[in-house]
ROKOLLO-811706 format. One line per 2 residues: number of its first residue (from 1); their letters; for each residue x, z, y of C-alpha. Coordinates in steps of 0.2 Angstrom, whole numbers, padded with zeros to 4 digits. Layout:
N
NUM> a> X/Z/Y | ...
***
This chain:
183
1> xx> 0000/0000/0000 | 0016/0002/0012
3> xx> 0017/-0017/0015 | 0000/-0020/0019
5> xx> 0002/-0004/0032 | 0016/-0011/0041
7> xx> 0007/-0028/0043 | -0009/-0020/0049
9> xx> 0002/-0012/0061 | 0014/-0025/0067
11> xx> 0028/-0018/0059 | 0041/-0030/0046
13> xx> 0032/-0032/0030 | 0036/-0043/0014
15> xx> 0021/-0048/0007 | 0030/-0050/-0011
17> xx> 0034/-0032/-0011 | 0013/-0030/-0013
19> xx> 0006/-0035/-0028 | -0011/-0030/-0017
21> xx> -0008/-0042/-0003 | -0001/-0057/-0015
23> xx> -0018/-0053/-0025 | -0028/-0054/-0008
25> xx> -0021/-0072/-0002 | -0023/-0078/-0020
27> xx> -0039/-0073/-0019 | -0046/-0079/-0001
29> xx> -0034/-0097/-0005 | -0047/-0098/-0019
31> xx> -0062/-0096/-0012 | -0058/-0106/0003
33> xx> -0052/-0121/-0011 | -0071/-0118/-0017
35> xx> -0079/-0117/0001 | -0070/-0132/0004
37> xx> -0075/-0143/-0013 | -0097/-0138/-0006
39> xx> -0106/-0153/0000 | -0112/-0156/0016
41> xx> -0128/-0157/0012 | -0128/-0139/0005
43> xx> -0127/-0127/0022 | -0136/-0113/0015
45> xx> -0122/-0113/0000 | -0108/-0115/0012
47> xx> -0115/-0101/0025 | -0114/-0090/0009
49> xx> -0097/-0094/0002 | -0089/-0092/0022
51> xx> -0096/-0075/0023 | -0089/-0072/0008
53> xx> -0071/-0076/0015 | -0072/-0067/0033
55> xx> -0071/-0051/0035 | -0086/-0050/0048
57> xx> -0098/-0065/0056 | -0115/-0065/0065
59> xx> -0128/-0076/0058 | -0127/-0092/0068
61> xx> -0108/-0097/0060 | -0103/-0116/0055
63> xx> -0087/-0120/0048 | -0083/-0137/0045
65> xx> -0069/-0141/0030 | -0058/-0141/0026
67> xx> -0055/-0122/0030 | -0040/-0112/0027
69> xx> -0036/-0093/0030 | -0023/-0082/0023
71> xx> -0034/-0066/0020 | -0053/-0067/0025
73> xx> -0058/-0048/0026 | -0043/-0048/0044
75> xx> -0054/-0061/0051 | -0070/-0058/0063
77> xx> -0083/-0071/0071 | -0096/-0067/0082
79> xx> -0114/-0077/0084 | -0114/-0096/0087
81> xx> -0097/-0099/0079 | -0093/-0117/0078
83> xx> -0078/-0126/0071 | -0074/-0142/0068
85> xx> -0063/-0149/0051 | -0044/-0140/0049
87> xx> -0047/-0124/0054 | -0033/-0115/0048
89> xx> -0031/-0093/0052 | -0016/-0084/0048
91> xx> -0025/-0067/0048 | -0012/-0056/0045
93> xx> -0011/-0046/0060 | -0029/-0052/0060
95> xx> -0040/-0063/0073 | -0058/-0058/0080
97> xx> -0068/-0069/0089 | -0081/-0066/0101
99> xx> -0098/-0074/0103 | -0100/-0094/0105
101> xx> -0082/-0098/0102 | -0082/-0117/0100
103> xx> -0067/-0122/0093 | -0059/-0144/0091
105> xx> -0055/-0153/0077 | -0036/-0147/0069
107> xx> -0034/-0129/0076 | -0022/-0116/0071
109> xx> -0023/-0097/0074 | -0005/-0090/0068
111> xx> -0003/-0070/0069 | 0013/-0070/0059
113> xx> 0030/-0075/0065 | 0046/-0072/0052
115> xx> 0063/-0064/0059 | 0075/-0072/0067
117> xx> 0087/-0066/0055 | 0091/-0077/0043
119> xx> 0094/-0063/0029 | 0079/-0057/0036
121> xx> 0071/-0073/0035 | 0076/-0078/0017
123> xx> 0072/-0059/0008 | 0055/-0064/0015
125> xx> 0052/-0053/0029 | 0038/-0056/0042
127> xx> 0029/-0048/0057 | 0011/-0049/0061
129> xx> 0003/-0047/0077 | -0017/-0048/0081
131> xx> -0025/-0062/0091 | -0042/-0058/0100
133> xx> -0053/-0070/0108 | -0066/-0067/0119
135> xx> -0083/-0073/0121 | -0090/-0093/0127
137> xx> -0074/-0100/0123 | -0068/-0117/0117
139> xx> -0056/-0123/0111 | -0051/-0142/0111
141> xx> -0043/-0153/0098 | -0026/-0149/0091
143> xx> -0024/-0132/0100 | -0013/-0119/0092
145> xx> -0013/-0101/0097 | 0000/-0089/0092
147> xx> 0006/-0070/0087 | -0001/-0056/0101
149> xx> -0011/-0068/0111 | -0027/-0060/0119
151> xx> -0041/-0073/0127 | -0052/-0068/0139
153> xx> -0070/-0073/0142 | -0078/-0091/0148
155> xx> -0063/-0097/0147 | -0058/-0117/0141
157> xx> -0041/-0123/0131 | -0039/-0141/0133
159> xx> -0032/-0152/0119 | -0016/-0150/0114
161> xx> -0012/-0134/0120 | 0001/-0123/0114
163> xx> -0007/-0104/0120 | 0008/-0091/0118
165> xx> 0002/-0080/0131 | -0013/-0069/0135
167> xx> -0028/-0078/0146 | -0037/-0070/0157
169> xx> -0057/-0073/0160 | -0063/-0089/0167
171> xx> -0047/-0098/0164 | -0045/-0116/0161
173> xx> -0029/-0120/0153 | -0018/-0137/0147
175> xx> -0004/-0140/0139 | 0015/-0134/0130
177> xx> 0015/-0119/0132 | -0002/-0118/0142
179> xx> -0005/-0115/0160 | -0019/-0114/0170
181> xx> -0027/-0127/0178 | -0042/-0118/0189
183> x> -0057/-0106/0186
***
């Protein structure tokens, strides 16, 4: 239990040194294979599998596949959660969404980072810290948001961003790494 401890809390973790937490990505890699294999035609059978993946979700929530996550349970959406195909979360550190998060095609939510130590790196060592976002955002095609990253409310990523700072409310932001355009 001491690995999955230090990831919770930001501290190095190996997640090889955890039969708990290799059981854990195992498991959610095969119910998001599963999730991913549903038709389209079947909604009720998809909403069903993705709430079996997340740790938390209103009742509104659509996830296009394919659909990728690391954990599930250290994920949180809100009401009207919509994402379009790619969506890939590295929960680790774990990722909570507020209400109406729109999110683009090709997105990535990444809470780890690894050392940079090459020992480190190689012995499998990682650090995991959480992103929050707030509530009406969107996100646009292709954005990426990394380790520690909190984002306010109303606030509107363009595509192609590269967010690896905090955002406050209202922002709109563009580019690599983001900055913000206006209000």
């Amino acid at each position: 239990m001491k690995q999955r401890e230090e990831m919770l809390s930001g501290q190095p973790f190996n997640v090889n040194l955890d039969d708990n937490l290799l059981n854990d990505r195992r498991k959610c890699r095969e119910l998001c294979f599963e999730y991913n294999q549903v038709s389209p035609s079947n909604g009720a059978e998809r909403k069903k599998r993705i709430r079996g993946i997340l740790g938390a979700c209103g009742t509104e929530i659509n996830v296009e596949p394919p659909f990728y996550c690391d954990y599930g349970w250290n994920t949180e959406v809100g009401e009207n959660f919509n994402s379009e195909c790619n969506l890939v979360i590295q929960d680790a550190g774990g990722v909570t969404f507020g209400d109406n998060c729109f999110i683009g095609p090709n997105c990535g939510f990444y809470t780890k980072a690894r050392p940079f130590d090459p020992e480190r790196r190689n012995e499998g060592v990682e650090f995991a810290r959480p992103i929050k976002v707030g509530n009406n955002v969107c996100f646009g095609a292709n954005v990426h948001v990394f380790q520690g990253v909190t984002i306010g409310d109303n606030v509107m990523i363009l595509g192609g961003s590269i967010v690896t700072e905090d955002i406050p409310d209202g922002a709109i932001v563009s580019g690599n790494p983001c900055k913000p355009l206006g209000e």
